[in-house]
TORNUGU-253756 format. One line per 3 residues: number of its first residue (from 1); their letters; for each residue z, x, y of N, C-alpha, C, O, CB. Coordinates in nm, 2 decimals. Atoms other than C-alpha are relative to their C-alpha. Glycine has a CB too. Example, Ala and Ser with C-alpha at 12.3 -4.5 7.8 and 13.67 -1.06 7.14 Angstrom:
BEGIN
1	as	0.00:0.09:-0.12:0.78:1.23:-0.45:0.00:0.09:0.12:0.07:0.19:0.12:0.12:-0.10:0.00 | 0.00:-0.09:-0.11:0.71:1.37:-0.11:0.08:-0.08:0.11:0.09:-0.03:0.22:-0.14:0.04:0.05
END
This chain:
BEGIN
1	xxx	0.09:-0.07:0.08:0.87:-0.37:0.64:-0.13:-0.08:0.00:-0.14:-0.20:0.01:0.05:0.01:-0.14 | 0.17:0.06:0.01:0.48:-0.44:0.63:-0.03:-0.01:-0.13:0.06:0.05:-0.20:-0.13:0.10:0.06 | 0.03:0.09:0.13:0.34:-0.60:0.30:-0.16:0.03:-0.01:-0.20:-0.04:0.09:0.04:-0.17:0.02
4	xxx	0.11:0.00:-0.04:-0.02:-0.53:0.28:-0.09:-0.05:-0.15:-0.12:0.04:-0.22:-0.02:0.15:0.06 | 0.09:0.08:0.05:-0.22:-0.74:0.05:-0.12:-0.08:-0.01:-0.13:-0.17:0.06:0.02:-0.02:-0.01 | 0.10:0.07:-0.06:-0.56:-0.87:0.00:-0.05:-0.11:-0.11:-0.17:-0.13:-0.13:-0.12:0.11:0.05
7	xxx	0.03:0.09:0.07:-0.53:-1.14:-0.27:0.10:-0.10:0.03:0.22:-0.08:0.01:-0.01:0.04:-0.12 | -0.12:0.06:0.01:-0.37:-1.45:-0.17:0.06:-0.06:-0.09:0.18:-0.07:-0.08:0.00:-0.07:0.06 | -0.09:0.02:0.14:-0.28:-1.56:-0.49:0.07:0.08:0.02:0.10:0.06:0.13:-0.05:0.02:-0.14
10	xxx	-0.08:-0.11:0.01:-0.06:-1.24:-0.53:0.10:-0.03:0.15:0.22:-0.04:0.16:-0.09:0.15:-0.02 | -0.14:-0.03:-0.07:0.06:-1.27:-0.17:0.10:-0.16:-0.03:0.21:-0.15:0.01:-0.04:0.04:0.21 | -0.08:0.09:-0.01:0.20:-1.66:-0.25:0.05:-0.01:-0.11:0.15:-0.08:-0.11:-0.04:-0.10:0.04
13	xxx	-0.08:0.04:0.11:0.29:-1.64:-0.62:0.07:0.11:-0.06:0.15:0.10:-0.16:-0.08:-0.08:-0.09 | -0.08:-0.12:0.06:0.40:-1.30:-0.67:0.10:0.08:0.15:0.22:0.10:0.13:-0.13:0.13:-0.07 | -0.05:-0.05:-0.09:0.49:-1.14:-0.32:0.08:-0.07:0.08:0.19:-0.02:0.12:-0.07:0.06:0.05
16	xxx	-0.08:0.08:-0.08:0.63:-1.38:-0.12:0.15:-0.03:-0.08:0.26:0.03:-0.06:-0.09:-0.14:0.02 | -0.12:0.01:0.13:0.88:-1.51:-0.42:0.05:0.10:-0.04:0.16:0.08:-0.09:-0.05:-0.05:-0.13 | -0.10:-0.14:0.00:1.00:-1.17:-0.46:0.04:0.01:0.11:0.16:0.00:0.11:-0.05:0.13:-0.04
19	xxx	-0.09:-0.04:-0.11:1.08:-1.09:-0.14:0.09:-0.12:0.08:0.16:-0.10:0.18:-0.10:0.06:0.09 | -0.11:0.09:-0.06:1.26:-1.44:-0.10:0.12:0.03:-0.07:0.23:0.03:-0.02:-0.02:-0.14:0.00 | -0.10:0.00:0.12:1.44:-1.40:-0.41:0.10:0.15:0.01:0.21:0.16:-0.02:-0.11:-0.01:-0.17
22	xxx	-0.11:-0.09:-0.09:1.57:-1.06:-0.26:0.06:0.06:0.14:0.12:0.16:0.18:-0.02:0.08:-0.03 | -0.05:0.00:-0.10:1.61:-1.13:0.05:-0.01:0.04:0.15:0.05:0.02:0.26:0.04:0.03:-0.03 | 0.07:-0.10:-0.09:1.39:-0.94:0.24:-0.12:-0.09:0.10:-0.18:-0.03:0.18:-0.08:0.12:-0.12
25	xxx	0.18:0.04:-0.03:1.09:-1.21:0.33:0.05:-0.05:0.14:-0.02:-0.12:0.19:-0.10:-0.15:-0.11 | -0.02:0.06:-0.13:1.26:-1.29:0.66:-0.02:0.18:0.11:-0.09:0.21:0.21:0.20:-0.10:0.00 | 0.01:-0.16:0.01:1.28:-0.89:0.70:-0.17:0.04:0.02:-0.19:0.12:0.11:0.07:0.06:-0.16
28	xxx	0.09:-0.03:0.00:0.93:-0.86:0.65:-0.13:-0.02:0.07:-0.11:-0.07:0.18:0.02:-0.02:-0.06 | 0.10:0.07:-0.04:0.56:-0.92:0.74:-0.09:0.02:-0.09:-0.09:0.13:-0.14:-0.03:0.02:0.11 | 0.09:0.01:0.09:0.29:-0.98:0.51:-0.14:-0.01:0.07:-0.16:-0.09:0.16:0.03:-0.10:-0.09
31	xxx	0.12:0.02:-0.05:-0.06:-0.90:0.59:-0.09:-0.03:-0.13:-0.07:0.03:-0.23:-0.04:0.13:0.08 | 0.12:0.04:0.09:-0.37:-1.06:0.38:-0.09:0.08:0.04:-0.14:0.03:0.14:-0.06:-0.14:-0.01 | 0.10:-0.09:-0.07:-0.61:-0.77:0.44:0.01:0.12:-0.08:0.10:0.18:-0.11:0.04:0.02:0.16
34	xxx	0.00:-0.16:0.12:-0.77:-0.47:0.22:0.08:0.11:0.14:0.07:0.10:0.27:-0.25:0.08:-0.06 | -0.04:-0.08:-0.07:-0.56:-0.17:0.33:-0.07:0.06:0.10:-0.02:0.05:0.22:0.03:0.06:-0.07 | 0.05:-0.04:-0.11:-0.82:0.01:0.50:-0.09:-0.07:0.10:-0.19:-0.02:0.15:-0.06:0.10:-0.03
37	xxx	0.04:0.07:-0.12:-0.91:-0.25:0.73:0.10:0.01:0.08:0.06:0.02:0.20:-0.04:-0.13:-0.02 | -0.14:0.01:-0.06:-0.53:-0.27:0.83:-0.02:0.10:0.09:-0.04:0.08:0.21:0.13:0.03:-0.09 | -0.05:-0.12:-0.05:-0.49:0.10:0.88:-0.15:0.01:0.11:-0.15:0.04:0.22:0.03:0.15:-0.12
40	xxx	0.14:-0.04:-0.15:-0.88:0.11:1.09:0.13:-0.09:0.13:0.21:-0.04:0.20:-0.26:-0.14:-0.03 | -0.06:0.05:-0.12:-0.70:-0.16:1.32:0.12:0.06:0.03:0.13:0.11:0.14:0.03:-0.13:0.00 | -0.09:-0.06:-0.05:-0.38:-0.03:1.33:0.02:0.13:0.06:0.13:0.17:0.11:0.07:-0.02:-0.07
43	xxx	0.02:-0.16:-0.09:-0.51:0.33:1.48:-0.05:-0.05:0.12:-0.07:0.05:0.20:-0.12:0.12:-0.07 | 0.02:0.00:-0.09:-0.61:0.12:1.75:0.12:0.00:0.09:0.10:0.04:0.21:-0.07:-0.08:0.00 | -0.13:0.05:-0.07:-0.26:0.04:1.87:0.05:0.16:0.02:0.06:0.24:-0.07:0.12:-0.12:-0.09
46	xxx	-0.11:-0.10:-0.03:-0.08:0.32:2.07:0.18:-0.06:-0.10:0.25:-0.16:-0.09:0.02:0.01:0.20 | -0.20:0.01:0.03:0.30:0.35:1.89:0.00:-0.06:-0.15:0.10:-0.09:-0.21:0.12:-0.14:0.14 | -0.05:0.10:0.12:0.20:0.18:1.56:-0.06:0.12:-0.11:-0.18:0.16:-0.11:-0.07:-0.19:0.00
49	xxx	0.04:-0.10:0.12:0.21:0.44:1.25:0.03:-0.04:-0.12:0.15:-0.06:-0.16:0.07:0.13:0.00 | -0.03:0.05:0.11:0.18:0.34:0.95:-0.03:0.15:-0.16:-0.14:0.22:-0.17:-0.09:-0.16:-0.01 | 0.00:-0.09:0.10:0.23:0.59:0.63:-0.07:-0.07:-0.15:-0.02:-0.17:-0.21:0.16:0.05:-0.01
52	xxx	0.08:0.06:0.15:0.00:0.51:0.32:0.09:0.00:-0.12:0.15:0.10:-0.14:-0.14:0.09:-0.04 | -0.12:-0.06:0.16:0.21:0.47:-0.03:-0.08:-0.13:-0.03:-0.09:-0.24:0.03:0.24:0.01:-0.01 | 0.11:0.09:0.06:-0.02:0.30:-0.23:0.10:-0.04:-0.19:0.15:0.04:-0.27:-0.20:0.13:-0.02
55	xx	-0.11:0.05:0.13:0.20:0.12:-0.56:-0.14:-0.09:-0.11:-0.21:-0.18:-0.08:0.19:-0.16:0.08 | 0.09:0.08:0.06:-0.03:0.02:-0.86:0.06:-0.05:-0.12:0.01:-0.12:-0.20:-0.13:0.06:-0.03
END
């Protein structure tokens, strides 16, 4: 699963620690990066789709 965050505070003291603590952070990848910078780059890549679900 992709992780998309653009505070690193949050991604080392909240996101990371959750997703070790369930198991998932080996499973995962975490990006430090406002969403729509992600998704501009990631429309460059043939084969890579990513679905927006925004959680607040």
């Amino acid at each position: 699963a992709h992780f998309i965050e653009m505070d690193p505070w949050v991604v080392s003291e909240v996101l990371r620690p959750n997703l070790e603590c369930t198991g998932f952070l080996d499973m995962s990848v975490i990006h430090t990066v406002q969403v729509e910078k992600f998704l501009e780059q990631a429309a460059k890549f043939p084969g890579m789709h990513f679905h927006r679900k925004i959680l607040q």
